[in-house]
N, C-alpha and C positions, 0 to 999 in steps of 0.2 A: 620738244627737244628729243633728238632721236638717241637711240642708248645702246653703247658700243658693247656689241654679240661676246657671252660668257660662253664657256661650254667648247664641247658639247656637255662634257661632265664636268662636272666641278665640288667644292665646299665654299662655304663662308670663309675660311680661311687662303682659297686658293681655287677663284672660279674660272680657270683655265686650265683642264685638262683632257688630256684625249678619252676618247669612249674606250670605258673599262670592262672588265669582271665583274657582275654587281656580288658572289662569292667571295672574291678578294680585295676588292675596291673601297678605301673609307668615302670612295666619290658617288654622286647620282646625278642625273638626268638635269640638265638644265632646261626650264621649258619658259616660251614667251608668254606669261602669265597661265591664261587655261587654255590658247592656243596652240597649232603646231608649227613649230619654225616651217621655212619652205625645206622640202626636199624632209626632214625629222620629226615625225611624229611626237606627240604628248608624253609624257612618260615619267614613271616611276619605280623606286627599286620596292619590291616589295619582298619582304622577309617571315617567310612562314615557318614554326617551330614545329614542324610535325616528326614526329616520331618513326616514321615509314622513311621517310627521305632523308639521303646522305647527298652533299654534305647535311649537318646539322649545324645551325640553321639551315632553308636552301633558300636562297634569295634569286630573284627574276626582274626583271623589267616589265613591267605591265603598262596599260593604257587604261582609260578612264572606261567604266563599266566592265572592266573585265575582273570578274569575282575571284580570288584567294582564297583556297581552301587547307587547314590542319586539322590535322587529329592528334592529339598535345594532351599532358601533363602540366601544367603551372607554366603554359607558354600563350604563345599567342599569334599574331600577324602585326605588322611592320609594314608603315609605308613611308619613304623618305624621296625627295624630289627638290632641286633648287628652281627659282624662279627670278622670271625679269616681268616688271609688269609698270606700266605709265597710269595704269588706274588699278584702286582694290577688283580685289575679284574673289567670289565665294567658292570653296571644296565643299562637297558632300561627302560626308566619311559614312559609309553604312554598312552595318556588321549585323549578323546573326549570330547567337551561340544554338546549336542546331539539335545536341541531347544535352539540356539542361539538367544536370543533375549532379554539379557537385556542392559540397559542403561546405566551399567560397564563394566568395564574391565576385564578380569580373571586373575588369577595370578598364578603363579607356582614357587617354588623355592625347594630348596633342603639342604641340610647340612651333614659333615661328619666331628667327632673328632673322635682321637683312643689316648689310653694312652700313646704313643711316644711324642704326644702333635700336632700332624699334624690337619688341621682344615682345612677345603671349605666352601663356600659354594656361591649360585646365587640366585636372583631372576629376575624375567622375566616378563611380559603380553606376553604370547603366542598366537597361533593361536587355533582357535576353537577346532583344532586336530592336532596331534601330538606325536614324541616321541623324546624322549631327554634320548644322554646314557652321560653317568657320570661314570667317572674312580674314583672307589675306590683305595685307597692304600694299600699293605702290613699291618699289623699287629698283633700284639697279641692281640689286643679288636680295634672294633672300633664301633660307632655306626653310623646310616647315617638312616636321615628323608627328606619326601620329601612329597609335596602337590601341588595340583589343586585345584583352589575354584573359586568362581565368588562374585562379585562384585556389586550386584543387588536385586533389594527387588524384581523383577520378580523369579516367581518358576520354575527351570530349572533343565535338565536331565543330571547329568555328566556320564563316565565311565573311568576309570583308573583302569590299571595293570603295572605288573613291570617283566619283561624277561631278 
């Protein structure tokens, strides 16, 4: 059964709307599971808390393999993206914290609702580096967010991407 086109942007609450800000936008990226619509590339809003860039946060749209970098205080990186998919399909989330040296912990967690009503989600303290895949499920909308941050009033270098 074929599954009538969300997006381009969308939410869980309201997965038709036009391509936004991802700055000012509560919407992200609709994508055909971990494929690219014809003509729309893959994509995600991703949200880096570094301290050099204004706005603060600064959020972007990125593509799978393309790494996110801050230099952060008690923040982190942000990736947020809806999806349509007729089968599961796995994200690789992988992060580095790149000058390990503060007096917290980091944290990484994740989440996924689709409008069927299915729901995950984890959180973790991970290891300095890493990547963590995550099976999305089938659906006709679903959304799924996931972050790395630290723990620490020390200023530190993260990087994360999602494959």
């Amino acid at each position: 059964m074929a599954i009538l086109r969300a997006g381009p942007w969308g939410s869980l609450s309201s997965p038709h709307e036009d391509e936004a800000d991802p700055n000012e936008s509560p919407y992200s990226p609709v994508n055909c599971g971990k494929n690219n619509w014809p003509n729309k590339p893959w994509g995600a809003v991703a949200t880096a808390e570094d301290i050099d860039i204004e706005p603060f946060p600064h959020s972007s749209v990125v593509g799978f393999n393309e790494t996110v970098t801050a230099q952060t205080d008690l923040g982190g990186i942000t990736f947020t993206f809806c999806y349509q998919a007729t089968a599961a399909f796995n994200i690789e989330f992988n992060w580095e914290i790149l000058t390990p040296q503060s007096e917290g912990l980091p944290g990484l967690g994740w989440n996924y609702n689709t409008i069927e009503g299915n729901a995950d989600s984890d959180f973790e303290t991970p290891n300095n580096a890493g990547t963590k895949t995550i099976q999305l499920p089938a659906s006709t909308f679903g959304e799924f967010s996931c972050f790395v941050d630290i723990g620490s009033p020390d200023i530190e270098d993260i990087e994360a991407s999602l494959s």
